[in-house]
N, C-alpha and C positions, 0 to 999 in steps of 0.2 A: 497546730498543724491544720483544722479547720480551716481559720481565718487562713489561714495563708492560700490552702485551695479554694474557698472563696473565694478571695483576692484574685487570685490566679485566673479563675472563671470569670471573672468581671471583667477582667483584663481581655481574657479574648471575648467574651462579649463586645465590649468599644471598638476592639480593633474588628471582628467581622462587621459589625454596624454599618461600615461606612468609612470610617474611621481611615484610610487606607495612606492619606497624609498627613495624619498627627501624629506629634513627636507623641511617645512614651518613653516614663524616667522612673526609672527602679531607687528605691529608697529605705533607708532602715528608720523604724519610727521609734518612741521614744524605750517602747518597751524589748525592740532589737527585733522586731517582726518584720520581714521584706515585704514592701507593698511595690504597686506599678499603680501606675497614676499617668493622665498627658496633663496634669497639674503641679509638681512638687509643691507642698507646703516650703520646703525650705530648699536654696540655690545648688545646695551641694548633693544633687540627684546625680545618678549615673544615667545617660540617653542612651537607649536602647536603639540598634538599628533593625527595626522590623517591619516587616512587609508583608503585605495582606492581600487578599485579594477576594472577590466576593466568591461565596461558597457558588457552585452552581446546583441546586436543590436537586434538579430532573437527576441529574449523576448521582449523585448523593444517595437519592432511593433507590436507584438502578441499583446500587453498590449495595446497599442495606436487602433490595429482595434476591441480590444474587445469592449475599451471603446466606439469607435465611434459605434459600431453597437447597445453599448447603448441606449447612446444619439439618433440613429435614432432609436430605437423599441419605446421611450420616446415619438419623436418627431410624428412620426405618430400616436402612441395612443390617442396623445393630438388633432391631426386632426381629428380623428377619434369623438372624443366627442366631440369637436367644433360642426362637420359636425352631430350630432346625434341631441344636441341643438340645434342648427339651423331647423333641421327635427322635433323636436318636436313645437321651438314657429311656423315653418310654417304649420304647422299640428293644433295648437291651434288657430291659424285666423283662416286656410279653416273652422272649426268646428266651430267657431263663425259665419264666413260668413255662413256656412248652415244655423245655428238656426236661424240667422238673416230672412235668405232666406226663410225657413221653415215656422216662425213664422207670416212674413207676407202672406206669401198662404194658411197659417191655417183661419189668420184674414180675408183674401178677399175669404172664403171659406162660413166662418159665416154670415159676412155680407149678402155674395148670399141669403142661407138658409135662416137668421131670415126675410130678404127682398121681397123674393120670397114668391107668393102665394100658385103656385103648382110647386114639382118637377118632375122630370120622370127619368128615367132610361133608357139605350140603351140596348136592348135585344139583341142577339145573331144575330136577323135577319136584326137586324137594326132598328127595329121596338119601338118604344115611349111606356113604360108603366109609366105610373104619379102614385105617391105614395099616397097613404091612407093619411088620417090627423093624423093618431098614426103612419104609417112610417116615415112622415114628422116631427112628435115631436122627433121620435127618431134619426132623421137622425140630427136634431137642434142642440139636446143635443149632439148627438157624436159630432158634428164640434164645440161646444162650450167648449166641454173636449177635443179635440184637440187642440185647441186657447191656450185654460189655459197650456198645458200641454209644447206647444212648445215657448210659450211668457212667461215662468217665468223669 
């Protein structure tokens, strides 16, 4: 299978060369391997009708850096949504670690409240006002609806 693609290669090697009106004759040799040749060793070759023509190189590269610039518009698009994934599962921890975080300072928030006999509040001056027993139920309930709210 090598030799044969060798062969093969060689073959378009002659024929881009130059080569563009020599005959080529396809031929099986002794051990049943297809060679091309514009020689046959022996008369009973098959002529091939092919036609060549010279590469034009300038196109050729044009062709080879269109494609590359493909492949790298490809290749960075594809970093690019890696790097977006990556940004969203690290985006999906940090918001777990908040709720997480969240969830227990809602519950050590509750616990205070339903625990606590009286609360107070820091005025402006810095001064203590303690809350009514209906500011205190309400204040229960809001940290008990914040508990529920951030620990689903």
């Amino acid at each position: 299978m090598l030799r044969y693609s060798l062969t093969l290669t060689a073959a378009a090697v002659v024929l881009c060369a130059g080569a563009a009106h020599a005959d080529v004759y396809m031929f099986k040799d002794a051990q049943g391997n297809v060679q091309y040749t514009d020689k046959p060793p022996t008369l009973p070759a098959e002529r091939l009708n092919v036609q060549s023509r010279k590469t034009d190189v300038v196109e050729v590269q044009a062709r080879e850096q269109a494609e590359l610039a493909k492949l790298k518009a490809t290749d960075e698009a594809r970093q690019k949504s890696n790097a977006a994934q990556t940004d969203q599962q690290s985006a999906a921890e940090l918001t777990a670690k908040d709720k997480a975080e969240r969830c227990t300072k809602a519950r050590e928030r509750y616990d205070k409240y339903a625990t606590s006999q009286r609360l107070y509040e820091t005025q402006a001056n810095g001064e203590r006002r303690y809350l009514s027993d209906a500011e205190l139920d309400a204040a229960r309930s809001s940290a008990k609806s914040t508990m529920d709210e951030f620990c689903k």
